[in-house]
C-alpha positions in Angstrom: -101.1 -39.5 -122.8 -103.4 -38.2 -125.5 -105.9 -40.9 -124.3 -105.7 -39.8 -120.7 -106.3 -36.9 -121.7 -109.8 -37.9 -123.4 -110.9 -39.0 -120.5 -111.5 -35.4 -118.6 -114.1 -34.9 -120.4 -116.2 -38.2 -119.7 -115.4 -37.8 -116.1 -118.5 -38.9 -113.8 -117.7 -37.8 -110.0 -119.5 -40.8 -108.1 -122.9 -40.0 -106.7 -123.1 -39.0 -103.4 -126.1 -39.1 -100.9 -127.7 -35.8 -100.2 -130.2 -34.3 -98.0 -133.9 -34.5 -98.6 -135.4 -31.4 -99.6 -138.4 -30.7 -97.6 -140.8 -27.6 -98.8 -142.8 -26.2 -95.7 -146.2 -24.2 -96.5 -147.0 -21.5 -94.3 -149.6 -23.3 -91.8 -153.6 -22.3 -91.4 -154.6 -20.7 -88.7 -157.9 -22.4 -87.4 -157.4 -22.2 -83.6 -159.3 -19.3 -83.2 -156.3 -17.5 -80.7 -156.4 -14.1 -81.0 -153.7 -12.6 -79.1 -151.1 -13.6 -76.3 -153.1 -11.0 -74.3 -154.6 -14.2 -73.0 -151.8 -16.6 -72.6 -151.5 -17.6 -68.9 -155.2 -16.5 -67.5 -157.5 -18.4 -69.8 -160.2 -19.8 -67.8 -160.8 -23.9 -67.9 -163.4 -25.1 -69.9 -166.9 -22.9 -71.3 -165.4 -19.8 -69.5 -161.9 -19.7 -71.4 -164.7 -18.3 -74.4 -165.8 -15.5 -72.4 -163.0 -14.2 -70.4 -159.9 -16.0 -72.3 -159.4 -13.8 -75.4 -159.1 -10.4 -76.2 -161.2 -9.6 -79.7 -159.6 -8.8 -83.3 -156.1 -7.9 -82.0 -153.4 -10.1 -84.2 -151.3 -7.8 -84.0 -148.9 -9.9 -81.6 -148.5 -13.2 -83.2 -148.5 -14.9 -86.1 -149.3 -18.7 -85.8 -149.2 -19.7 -89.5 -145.5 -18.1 -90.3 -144.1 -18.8 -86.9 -145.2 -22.7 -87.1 -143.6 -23.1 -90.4 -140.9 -21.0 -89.4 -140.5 -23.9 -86.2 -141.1 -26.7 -88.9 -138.6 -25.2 -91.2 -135.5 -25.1 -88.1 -136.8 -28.7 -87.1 -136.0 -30.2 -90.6 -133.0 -28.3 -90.7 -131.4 -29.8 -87.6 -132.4 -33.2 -88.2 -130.0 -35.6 -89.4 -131.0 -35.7 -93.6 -133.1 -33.0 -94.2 -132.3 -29.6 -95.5 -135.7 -26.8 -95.4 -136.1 -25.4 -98.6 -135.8 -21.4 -97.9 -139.2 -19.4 -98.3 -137.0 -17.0 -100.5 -136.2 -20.0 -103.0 -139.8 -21.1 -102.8 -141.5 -18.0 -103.2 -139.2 -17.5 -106.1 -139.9 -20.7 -107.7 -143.6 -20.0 -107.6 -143.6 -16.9 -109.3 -141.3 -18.6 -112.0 -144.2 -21.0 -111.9 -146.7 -18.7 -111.7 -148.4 -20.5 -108.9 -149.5 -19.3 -105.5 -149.4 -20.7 -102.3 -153.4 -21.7 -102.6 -152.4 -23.4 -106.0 -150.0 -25.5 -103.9 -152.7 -26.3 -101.1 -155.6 -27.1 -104.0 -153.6 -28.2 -106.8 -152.0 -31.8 -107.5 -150.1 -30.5 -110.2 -149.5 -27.5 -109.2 -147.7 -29.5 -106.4 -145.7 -31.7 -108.7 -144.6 -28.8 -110.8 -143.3 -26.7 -107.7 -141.3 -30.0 -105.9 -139.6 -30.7 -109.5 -138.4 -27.1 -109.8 -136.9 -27.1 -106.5 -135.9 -30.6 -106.4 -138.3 -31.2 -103.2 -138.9 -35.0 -102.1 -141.9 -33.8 -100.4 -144.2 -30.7 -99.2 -145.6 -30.3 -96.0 -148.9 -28.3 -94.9 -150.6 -27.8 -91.3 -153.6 -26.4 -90.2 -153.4 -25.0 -86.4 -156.6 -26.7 -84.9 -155.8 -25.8 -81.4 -153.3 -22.9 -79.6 -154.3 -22.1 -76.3 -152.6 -22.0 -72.7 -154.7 -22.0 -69.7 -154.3 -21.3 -65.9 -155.8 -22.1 -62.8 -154.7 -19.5 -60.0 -155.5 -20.4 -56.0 -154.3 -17.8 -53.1 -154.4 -17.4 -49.5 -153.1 -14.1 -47.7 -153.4 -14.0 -43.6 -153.0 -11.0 -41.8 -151.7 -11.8 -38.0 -150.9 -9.0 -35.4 -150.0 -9.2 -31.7 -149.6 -6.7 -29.0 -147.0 -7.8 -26.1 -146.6 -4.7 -23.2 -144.3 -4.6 -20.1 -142.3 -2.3 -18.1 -141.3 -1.2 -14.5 -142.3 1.6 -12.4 -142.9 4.6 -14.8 -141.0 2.9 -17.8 -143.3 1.3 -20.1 -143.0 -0.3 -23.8 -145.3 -1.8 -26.3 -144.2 -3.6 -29.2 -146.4 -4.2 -31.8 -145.3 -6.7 -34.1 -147.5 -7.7 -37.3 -147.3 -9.6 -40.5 -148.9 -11.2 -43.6 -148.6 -14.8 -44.6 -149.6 -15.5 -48.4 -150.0 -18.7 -50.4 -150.2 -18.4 -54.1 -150.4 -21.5 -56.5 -150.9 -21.9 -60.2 -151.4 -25.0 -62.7 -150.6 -24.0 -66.1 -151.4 -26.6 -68.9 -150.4 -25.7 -72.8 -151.5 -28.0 -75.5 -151.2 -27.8 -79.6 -152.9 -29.3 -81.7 -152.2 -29.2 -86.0 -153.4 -31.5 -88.9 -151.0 -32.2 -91.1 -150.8 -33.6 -94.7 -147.5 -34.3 -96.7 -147.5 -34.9 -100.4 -144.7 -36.5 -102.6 -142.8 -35.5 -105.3 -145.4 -36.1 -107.9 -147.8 -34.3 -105.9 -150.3 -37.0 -103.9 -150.6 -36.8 -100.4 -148.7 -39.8 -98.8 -149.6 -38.8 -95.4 -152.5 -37.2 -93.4 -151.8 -37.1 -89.6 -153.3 -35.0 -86.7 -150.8 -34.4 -84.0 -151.9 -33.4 -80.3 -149.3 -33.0 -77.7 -149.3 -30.7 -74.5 -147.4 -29.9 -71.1 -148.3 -28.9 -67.7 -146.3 -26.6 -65.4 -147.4 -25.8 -61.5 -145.6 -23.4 -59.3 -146.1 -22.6 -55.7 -145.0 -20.2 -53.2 -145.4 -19.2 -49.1 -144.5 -15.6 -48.3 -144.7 -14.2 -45.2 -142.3 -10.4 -45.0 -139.6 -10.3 -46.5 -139.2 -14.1 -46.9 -140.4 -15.8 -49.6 -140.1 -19.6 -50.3 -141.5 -22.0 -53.6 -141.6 -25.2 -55.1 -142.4 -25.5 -59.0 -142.2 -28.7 -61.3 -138.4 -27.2 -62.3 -137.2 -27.3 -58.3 -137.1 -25.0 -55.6 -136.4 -21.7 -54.8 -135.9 -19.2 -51.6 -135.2 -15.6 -51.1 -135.2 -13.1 -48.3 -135.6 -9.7 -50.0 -133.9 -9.6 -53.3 -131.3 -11.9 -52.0 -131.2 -15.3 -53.1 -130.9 -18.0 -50.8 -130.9 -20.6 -52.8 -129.4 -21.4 -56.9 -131.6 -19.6 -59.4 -133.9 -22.5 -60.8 -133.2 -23.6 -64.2 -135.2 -24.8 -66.9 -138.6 -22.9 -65.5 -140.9 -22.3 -68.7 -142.2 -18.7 -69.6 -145.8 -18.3 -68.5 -146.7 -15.1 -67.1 -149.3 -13.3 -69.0 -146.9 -9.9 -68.9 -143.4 -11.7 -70.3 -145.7 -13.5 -72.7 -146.8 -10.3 -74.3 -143.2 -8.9 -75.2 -143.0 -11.8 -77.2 -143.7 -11.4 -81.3 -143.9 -15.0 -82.4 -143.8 -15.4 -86.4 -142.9 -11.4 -86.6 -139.2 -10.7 -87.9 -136.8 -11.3 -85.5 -138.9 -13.6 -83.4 -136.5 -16.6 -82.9 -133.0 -14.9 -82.2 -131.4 -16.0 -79.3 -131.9 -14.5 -75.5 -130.4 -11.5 -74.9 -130.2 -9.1 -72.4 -132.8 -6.2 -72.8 -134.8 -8.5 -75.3 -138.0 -10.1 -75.1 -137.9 -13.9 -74.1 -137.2 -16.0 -76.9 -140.8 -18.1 -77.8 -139.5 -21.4 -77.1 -138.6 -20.5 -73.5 -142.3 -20.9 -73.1 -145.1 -23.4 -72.4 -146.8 -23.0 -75.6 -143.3 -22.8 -77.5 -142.2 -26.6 -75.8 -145.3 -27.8 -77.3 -145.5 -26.7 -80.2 -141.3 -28.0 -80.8 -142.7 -31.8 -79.5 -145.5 -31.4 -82.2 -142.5 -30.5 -84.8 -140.7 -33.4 -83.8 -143.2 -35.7 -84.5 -144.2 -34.8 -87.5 -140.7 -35.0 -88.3 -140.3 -38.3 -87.3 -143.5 -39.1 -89.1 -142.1 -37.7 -92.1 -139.2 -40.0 -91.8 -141.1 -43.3 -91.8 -142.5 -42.3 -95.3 -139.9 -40.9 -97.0 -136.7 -41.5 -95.1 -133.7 -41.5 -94.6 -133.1 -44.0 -91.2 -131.5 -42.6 -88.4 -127.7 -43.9 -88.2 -127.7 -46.9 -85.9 -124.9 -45.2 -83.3 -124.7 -48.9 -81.5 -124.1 -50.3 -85.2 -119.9 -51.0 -85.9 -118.9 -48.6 -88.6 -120.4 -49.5 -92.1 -118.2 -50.6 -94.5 -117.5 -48.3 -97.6 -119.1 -49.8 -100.6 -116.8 -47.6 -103.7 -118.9 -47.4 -106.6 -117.9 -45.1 -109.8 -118.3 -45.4 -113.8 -116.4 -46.7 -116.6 -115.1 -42.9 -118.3 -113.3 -44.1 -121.0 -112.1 -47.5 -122.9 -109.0 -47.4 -125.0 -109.3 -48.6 -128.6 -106.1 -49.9 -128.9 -105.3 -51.8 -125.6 -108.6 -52.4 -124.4 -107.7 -50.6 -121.3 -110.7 -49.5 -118.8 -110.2 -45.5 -117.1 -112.2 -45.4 -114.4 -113.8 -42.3 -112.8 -112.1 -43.6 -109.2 -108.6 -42.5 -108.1 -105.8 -41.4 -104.7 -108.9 -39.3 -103.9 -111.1 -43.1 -102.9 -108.0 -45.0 -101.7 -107.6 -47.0 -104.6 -104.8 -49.3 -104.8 -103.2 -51.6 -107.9 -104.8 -54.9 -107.7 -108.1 -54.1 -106.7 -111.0 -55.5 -108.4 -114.2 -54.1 -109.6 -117.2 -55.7 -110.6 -118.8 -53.7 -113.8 -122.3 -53.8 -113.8 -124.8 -51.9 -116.7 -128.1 -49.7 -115.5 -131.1 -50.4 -117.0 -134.7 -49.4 -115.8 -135.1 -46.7 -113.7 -136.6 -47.3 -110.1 -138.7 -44.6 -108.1 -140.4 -44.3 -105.2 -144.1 -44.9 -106.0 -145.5 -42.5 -103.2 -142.7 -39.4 -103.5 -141.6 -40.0 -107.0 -138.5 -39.7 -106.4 -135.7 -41.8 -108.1 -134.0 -44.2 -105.8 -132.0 -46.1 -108.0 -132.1 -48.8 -111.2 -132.0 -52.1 -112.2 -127.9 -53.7 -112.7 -126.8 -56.0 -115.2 -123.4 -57.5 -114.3 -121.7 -57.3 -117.6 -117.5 -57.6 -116.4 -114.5 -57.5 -113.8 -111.7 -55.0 -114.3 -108.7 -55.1 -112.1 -106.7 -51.8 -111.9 -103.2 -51.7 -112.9 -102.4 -48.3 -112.7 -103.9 -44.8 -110.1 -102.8 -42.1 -112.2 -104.3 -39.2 -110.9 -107.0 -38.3 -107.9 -110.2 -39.0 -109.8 -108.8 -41.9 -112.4 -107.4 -45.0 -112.8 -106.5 -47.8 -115.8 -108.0 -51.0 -115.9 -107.6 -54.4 -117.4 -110.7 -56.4 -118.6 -110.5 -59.5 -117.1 -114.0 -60.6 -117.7 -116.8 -59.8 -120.2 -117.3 -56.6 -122.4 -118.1 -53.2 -120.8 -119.0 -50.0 -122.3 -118.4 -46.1 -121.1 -120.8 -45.3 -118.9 -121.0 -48.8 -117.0 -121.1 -48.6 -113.0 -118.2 -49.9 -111.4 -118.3 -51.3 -107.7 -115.4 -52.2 -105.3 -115.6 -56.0 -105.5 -115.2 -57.3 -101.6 -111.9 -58.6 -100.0 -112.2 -62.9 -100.5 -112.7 -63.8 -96.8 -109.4 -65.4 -95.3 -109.2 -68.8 -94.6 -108.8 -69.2 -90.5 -107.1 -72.1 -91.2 -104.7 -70.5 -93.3 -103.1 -68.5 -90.3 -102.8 -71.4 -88.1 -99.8 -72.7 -86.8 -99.0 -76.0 -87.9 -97.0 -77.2 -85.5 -95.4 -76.3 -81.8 -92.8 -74.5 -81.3 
């Protein structure tokens, strides 16, 4: 017992795969976009310079803290990735005493931040390009006719008159960011410009109180205010006026759609783009530094056990391992003891992926005593605390074993 009891403290809880800390920098602004004042009725081409923009008001939105602010949610719902916090950043860097143009400038100053936070890589942008543009087309005809007619000294005239209108609009977003990602030991492992945009068109016939339109996200028809058709679904936000209400990368910004409340950004054109731009960064980000996707096609991995030698008992020669009820471990089964030597890392992020093994032994538990240990004979070899232990596969069964060998 009084050797069991040794063995708490030299417990090793196996190790566990985490999620990659990413660290997101607030982006650069270089797109020149002033103000949402002219999202929706920038003019195509030259003209988008002169009439497009209204002047020094950024008082609306804020590019760099709303893109990293979109980066930061992207990495957070992908599968392997957890967004380190600005708080926990901003605090590291005072620790540090760094600032965030340290970070941008500095190789070390990189290295130093991503091993106080633990971060397999930092990310940067610069917004090269922000804009939505329009092209607007209408048609209104006014048509009036006079019919008369009556008998003897009863007369009537009817005047009857209406206008038809046709409005159209072709709305194109587009985003456009350079991005660099640097490892753990602070060299940039990737340099990338992303481009992506989207195009929306809308049009409608009115003529009194009817009104009838067709737009990329299906059609729609109304006499008055009453619907004569299902509301579409899916329509992006694009008018100028709904645009404006909106306070991208100001508190607040991203909560969900409520009654009473501005739309939510990523209702919009601009806001679809700029999440494809997100993903593929994030997908680019994957390729260098991981992890793979889970195949979902793929059977059901098998579940490789793997724990450490915690204690060997002078007298018996028993093995505890760090492995109990907890794993599934049963009496009989057989580990393979194998002893870490040189440490392997990942040449571009630094960070550690693993070591070279030594097989050194084969233990065979006799004994689970409690959830997180078990006792051990050495079968093979000479192992030491500390040495990793891994579930030895199942021998594969004979088919011919099973087989009958004879009729019935």
């Amino acid at each position: 017992m009084a050797a069991i009891a040794l063995t708490c403290s030299f417990l090793v809880v196996p190790a566990i795969a985490q999620d990659k800390r990413i660290l997101a920098l607030a982006f650069l602004d270089h797109s020149g976009f002033d103000s949402p004042h002219g999202c929706g009725c920038l003019a195509f081409g030259p003209l988008s310079r002169i009439f497009g923009r209204s002047r020094g008001q950024r008082e609306y939105w804020q590019l760099d803290v709303g893109f990293r602010d979109m980066l930061v949610s992207t990495l957070d719902d992908a599968y392997g990735y957890e967004a380190i916090s600005v708080e926990e950043a901003e605090a590291a860097m005072r620790e540090l005493g760094v600032s965030a143009r340290d970070v941008r400038k500095s190789e070390d100053a990189r290295r130093r931040l991503a091993e106080r936070l633990n971060a397999t890589a930092t990310v940067e942008g610069v917004i090269k390009s922000f804009k939505q543009e329009r092209a607007r087309g209408m048609y209104r005809k006014d048509v009036s006719g006079q019919t008369g007619g009556g008998s003897g000294s009863i007369a009537a005239t009817v005047e009857a008159s209406a206008a038809v209108g046709v409005v159209g609009a072709y709305y194109r977003a587009g985003v456009e960011v350079d991005f660099s990602v640097y490892g753990r030991t602070g060299t940039e492992i990737m340099a990338k410009r992303v481009s992506r945009g989207q195009r929306y068109t809308s049009a409608s016939v009115k003529s009194g109180p009817l009104e009838a339109g067709m737009s990329d996200a299906g059609p729609s028809a109304h006499i008055g205010p009453q619907p004569l058709l299902p509301p579409v679904q899916g329509a992006p936000v694009v008018m100028p006026e709904a645009l404006n209400q909106i306070a991208f990368g100001r508190p607040g910004w991203d909560a969900p759609d409520t009654p009473g409340r501005p739309p939510n950004f990523r209702r919009t054109l601009l806001g679809r783009v700029t999440q494809d731009v997100m993903a593929e960064l994030v997908r680019e980000v994957r390729e260098r530094v991981g992890p793979p996707l889970p195949d979902e096609d793929a059977d059901e991995p098998a579940i490789v056990l793997v724990g450490k030698v915690a204690f060997i008992e002078t007298d018996t020669g028993d093995v505890y391992i760090n492995l109990g009820t907890r794993h599934g471990i049963d009496t009989g089964d057989v580990f393979r003891v194998l002893r870490e030597g040189d440490a392997i890392t990942d040449p571009d992020t630094g960070e550690r992926l693993g070591a070279t093994e030594t097989p050194v032994g084969v233990v065979e538990v006799i004994e689970v005593t409690r959830d997180r240990l078990s006792r051990a004979r050495l079968t093979e070899g000479v192992v030491e605390e500390g040495d990793v232990v891994r579930l030895r596969p199942a021998p594969d069964t004979d088919p011919a074993a099973g087989a009958d060998s004879g009729g019935d």
